[in-house]
N, C-alpha and C positions, 0 to 999 in steps of 0.2 A: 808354194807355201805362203809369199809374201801376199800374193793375189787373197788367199782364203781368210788370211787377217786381214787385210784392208775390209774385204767384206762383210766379214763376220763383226766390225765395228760400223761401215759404214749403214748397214741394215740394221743395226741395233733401232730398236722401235725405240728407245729413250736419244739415241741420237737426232734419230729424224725426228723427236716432239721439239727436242730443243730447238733445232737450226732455226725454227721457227719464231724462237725470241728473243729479244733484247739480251739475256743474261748470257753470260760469258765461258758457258761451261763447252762449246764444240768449239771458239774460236783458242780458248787456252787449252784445250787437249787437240789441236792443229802445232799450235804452237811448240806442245811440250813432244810431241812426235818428231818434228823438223829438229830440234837440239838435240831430242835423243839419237834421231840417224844420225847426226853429223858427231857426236860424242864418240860411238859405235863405231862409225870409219876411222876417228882417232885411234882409237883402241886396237883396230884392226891393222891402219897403215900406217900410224904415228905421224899424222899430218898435221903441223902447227896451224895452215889453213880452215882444216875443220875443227879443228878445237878454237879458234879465234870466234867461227858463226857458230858454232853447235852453244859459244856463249853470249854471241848477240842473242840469238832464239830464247835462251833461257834468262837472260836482261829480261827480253819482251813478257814472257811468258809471268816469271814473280812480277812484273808492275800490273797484269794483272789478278792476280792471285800468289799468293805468297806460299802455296802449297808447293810452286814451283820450284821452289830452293831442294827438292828431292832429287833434281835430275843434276845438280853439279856434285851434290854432299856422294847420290852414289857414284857419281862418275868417278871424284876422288877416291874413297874406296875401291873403286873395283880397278883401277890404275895403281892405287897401292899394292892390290894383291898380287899382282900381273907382274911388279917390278921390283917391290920391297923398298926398303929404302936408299933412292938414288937419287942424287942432288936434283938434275936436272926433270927427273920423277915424278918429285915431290913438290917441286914449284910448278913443274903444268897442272897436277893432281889437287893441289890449294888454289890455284889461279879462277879459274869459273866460280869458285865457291866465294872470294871475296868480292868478286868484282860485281856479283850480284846482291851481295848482303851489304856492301858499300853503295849502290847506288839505291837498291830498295831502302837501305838508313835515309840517303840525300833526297829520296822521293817525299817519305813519310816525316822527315823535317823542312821540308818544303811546305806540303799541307799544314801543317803544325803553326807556323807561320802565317800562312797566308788564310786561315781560316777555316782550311779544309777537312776537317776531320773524319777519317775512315767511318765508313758506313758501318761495318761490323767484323769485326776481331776477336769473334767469339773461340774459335777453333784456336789462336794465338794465345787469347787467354788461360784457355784450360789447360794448355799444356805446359805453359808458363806457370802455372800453377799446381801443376803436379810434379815439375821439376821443384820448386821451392819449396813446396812442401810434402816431404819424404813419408809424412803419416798416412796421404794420402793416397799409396802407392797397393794397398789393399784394396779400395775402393775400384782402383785403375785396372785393376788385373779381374775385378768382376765385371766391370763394365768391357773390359776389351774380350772377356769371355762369353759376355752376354749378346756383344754384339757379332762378332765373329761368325756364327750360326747362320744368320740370317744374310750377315755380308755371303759369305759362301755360297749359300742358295743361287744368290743373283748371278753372283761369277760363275756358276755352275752352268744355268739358263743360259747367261751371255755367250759364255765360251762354247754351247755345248754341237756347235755348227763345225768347230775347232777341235776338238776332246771325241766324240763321239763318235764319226767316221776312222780316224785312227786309230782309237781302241778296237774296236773291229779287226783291225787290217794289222797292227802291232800287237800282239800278245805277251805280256812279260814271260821271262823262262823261270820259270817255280823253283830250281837252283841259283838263283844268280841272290851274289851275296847281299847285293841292294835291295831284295823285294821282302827280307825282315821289314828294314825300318818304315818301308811304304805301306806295310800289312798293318804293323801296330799302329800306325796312323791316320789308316781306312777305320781298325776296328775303334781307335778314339771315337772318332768323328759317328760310326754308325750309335756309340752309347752317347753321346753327345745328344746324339738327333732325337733318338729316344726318351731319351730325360726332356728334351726341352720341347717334344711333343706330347708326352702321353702323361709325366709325371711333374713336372713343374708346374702347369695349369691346377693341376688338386690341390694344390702347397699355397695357392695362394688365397687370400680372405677372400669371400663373396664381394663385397663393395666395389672391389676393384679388378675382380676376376672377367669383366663383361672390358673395362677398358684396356685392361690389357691384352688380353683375347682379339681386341683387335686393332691395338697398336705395333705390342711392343713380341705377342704370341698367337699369330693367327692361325689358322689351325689348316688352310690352303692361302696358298698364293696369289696377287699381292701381300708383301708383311709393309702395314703402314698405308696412309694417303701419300704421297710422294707423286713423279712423272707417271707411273703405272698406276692405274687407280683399278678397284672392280668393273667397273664401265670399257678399260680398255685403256690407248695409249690417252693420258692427261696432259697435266689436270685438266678437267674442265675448269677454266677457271672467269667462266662468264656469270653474273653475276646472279643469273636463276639458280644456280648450281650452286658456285665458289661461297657464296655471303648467304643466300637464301633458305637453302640447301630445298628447294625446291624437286619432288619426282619427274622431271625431264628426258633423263638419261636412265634407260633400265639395264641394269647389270649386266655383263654376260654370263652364259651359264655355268653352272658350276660343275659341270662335267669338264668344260676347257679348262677350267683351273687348277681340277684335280689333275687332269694330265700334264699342265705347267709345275703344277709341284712336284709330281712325279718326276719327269722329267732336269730339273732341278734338285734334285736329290741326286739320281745320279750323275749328273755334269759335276754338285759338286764333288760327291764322294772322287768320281773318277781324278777332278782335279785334285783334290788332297793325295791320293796315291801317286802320281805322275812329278808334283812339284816336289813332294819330298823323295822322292826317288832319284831326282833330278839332283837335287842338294845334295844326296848324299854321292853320286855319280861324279859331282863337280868335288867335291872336298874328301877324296878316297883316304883314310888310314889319319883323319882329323885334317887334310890340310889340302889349299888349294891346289888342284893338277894344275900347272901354267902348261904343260905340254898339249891341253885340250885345247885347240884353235878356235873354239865357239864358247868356250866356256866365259869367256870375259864379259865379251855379249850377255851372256845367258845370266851371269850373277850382275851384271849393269842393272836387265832390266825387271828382274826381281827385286833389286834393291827401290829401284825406283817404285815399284807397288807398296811394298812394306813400308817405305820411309812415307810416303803419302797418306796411307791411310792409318797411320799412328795417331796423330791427332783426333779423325773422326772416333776411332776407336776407344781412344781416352775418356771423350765425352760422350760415349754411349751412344750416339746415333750418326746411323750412317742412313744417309737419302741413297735411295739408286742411281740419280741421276750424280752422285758423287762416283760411281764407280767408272766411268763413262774413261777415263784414263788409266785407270786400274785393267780394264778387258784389254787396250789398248797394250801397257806396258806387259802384262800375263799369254796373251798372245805369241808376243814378240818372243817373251822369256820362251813358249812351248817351244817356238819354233828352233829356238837358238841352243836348246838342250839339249844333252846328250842322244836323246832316244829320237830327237826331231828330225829334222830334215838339215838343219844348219841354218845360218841367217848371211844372206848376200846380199849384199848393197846394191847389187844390177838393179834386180827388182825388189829390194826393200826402198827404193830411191820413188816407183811409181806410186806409193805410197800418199794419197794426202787426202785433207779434211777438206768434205762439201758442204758449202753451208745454202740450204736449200730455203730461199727465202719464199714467202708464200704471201700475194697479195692481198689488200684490204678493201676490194673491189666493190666489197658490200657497204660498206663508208660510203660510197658515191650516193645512195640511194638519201641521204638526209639534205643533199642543195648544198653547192655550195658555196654558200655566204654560211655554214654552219660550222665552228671552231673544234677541236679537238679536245677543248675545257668541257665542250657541252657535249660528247659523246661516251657513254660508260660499254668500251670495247672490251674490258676483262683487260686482268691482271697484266697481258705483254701491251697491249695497244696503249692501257694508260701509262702503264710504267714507262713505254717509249717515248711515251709526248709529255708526262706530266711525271717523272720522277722526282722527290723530294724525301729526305730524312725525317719527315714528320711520321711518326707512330701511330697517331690516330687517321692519316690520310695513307698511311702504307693499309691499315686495317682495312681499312672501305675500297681498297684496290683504287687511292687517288680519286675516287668520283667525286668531282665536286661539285659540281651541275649537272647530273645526269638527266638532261634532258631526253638526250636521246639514250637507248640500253639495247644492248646485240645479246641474244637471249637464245636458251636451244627451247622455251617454250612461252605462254605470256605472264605477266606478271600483273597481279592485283595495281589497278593505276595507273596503268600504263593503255593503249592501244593500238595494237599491230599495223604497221603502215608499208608492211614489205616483207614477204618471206618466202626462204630460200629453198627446197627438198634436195637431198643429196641421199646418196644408195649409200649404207651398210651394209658390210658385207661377212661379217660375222660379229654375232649372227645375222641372214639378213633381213632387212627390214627396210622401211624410209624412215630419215627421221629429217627433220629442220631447224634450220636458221632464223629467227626473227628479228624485224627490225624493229623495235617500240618507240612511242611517242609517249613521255607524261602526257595523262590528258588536264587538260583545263581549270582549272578551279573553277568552281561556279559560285 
């Protein structure tokens, strides 16, 4: 089991877009996996050892992301429920949760200080803001209903390498007192999906019926521009494409998509049935079995999804590539649930994040006495060499001499000085790489 989640995250096509960039979402969901195992052995063997690194890893993991602070808030929690309240308990159970909101405070008053001020704290805000203001808690519960839908889809797709073969092979028993609350929460979700495919779309004005259609209610799969684009695994974010929006890249077709949504559809359903059946298996007659041996595990790493994606949820958009430790934690949860297989540390230990770096070999082709200022590589290559918190040079993807432009076709002004052919393969075709030069003024 451990082996088919490692897998079924490390083939996530949003995994391997990212490993590829600069940003920080496969080394902090590395990170938050390594705390969570060693939280998990605490849980299992009561080793102050691993509870010591399960909260260096979770240190590491909020100074890069502050979404982090999920994995000690549940580990408390689920050590609370395990033990109730016992002195000795209750300060291992508080201890991760301060020592990281105490040093993540001395980090963020250090930049404060020295002039550093966080790039963006948008997700921090809004939640901070819907705790202080309590009117806005109407608002919260449409947006986290709005979003939900479509979160699930992806969970559904991600996991469904996970969910699918099992269902097969596991059949719930039609007597068993757990498969009410799993039914009414299948047949939620099927009137859920219904309204927000076939009846929400009419309710809305025409003016805005085309934008949302295909932001925020696409009618197949991808929902939104995000890592998954209709092109395939993304963004393209070279700048014929990303800024120009130049026809370079032809969609794929919409038969694969239909069947991605299909497909999606029941990963999620099946996951909505499975995880509340799960819940309800773990907390029999309102309250938690401590005599189930996986159960602690199993409500860890549930809590660790749910406490995570609170905030995106808050604020109404969730990217996919947010979910990327969400598949990760949900996973873990199947595996470690009642109906699973259990979760052992042997091989939950083989467990870790590849970060699959991919060369820029094509750069060589401009000479080099040529700087990284004068080359417009797309959104990872500048953000690599030329990040800055300017707004109007984040808008341009950083170009700020784009003398030279790496392009998937050519661009008015420009002239091709090197290009690349590489096989697609679904669908296939050829497509290429170009290397551009401004040409000249005359």
């Amino acid at each position: 089991m451990a082996v088919v989640c490692a897998l079924t995250l490390v083939f996530n096509p949003i995994y391997f877009a990212l490993s590829n960039t600069f940003m920080t979402d496969v080394p902090f969901t590395a990170l938050a996996i390594l705390s969570a195992l060693f939280f998990v052995r605490h849980l299992q063997r009561g080793s102050d050892a691993d509870l010591l690194v399960g909260t260096i890893f979770a240190v590491i993991a909020t100074l890069s992301r502050q979404m982090a602070l999920c994995l000690p808030f549940a580990f408390g929690v689920t050590l609370w429920l395990k033990h109730g309240f016992q002195g000795r308990s209750i300060i291992r159970a508080i201890f991760p949760l301060i020592v990281c909101m105490v040093i993540l405070a001395a980090f963020l008053l250090w930049q404060k200080i020295t002039g550093r001020p966080p790039t963006s704290n948008v997700r921090t805000d809004l939640l901070w803001a819907f705790i202080t203001h309590p009117k806005q808690i109407r608002m919260a519960m449409i947006f986290v209903s709005w979003s939900s839908w479509g979160m699930l889809l992806y969970l559904g797709w991600f996991l469904s390498p996970l969910i699918l073969p099992a269902s097969l092979h596991q059949r719930p028993e039609p007597n068993s007192p757990f498969c009410l609350p799993a039914s009414v929460a299948l047949f939620v979700f099927f009137i859920a999906s219904a309204v927000r495919l076939f009846l929400a779309p009419s309710l809305i004005a025409p003016p805005f019926r085309s934008f949302l259609a295909h932001s925020l209610m696409p009618s197949l799969m991808p929902g939104g521009d995000s890592i998954i684009i209709p092109q395939g695994i993304g963004p393209a974010t070279l700048r014929d494409i990303y800024i120009l929006h130049l026809p370079h890249l032809p969609a794929l077709p919409s038969v694969f998509w239909l069947l991605v949504t299909v497909l999606s559809l029941v990963g999620a359903a099946i996951l909505v049935f499975k995880t509340t059946r799960s819940i309800v298996e773990l907390f029999p007659k309102g309250r938690f079995d401590r005599a189930n041996t996986n159960g602690p595990a199993a409500i860890f790493f549930l809590l660790c999804a749910v406490v995570y994606l609170a905030p995106f949820l808050l604020s109404g958009v969730v990217f996919d590539r947010y979910l990327i430790p969400v598949t990760a934690f949900l996973a873990a949860f199947l595996a470690a649930s009642p109906e699973g297989r259990g979760f052992k540390m042997g091989g939950a230990q083989k467990l870790a994040a590849t970060l699959l770096i991919a060369g820029s070999g094509v750069f060589a082709i401009a000479g080099k006495d040529v700087k990284p200022k004068d080359i417009d590589g797309g959104f990872e290559f500048n953000g690599w060499n030329r990040f800055d918190d300017d707004k109007i040079g984040r808008m341009n993807n950083w170009a700020i001499n784009a003398t030279y432009v790496i392009a998937f076709g050519e661009i008015e002004g420009y002239e091709v000085v090197a290009s690349y052919r590489y096989r697609h393969w679904m669908p296939p075709r050829e497509g290429r790489i170009v290397v551009l030069k401004r040409k000249a003024e005359k």
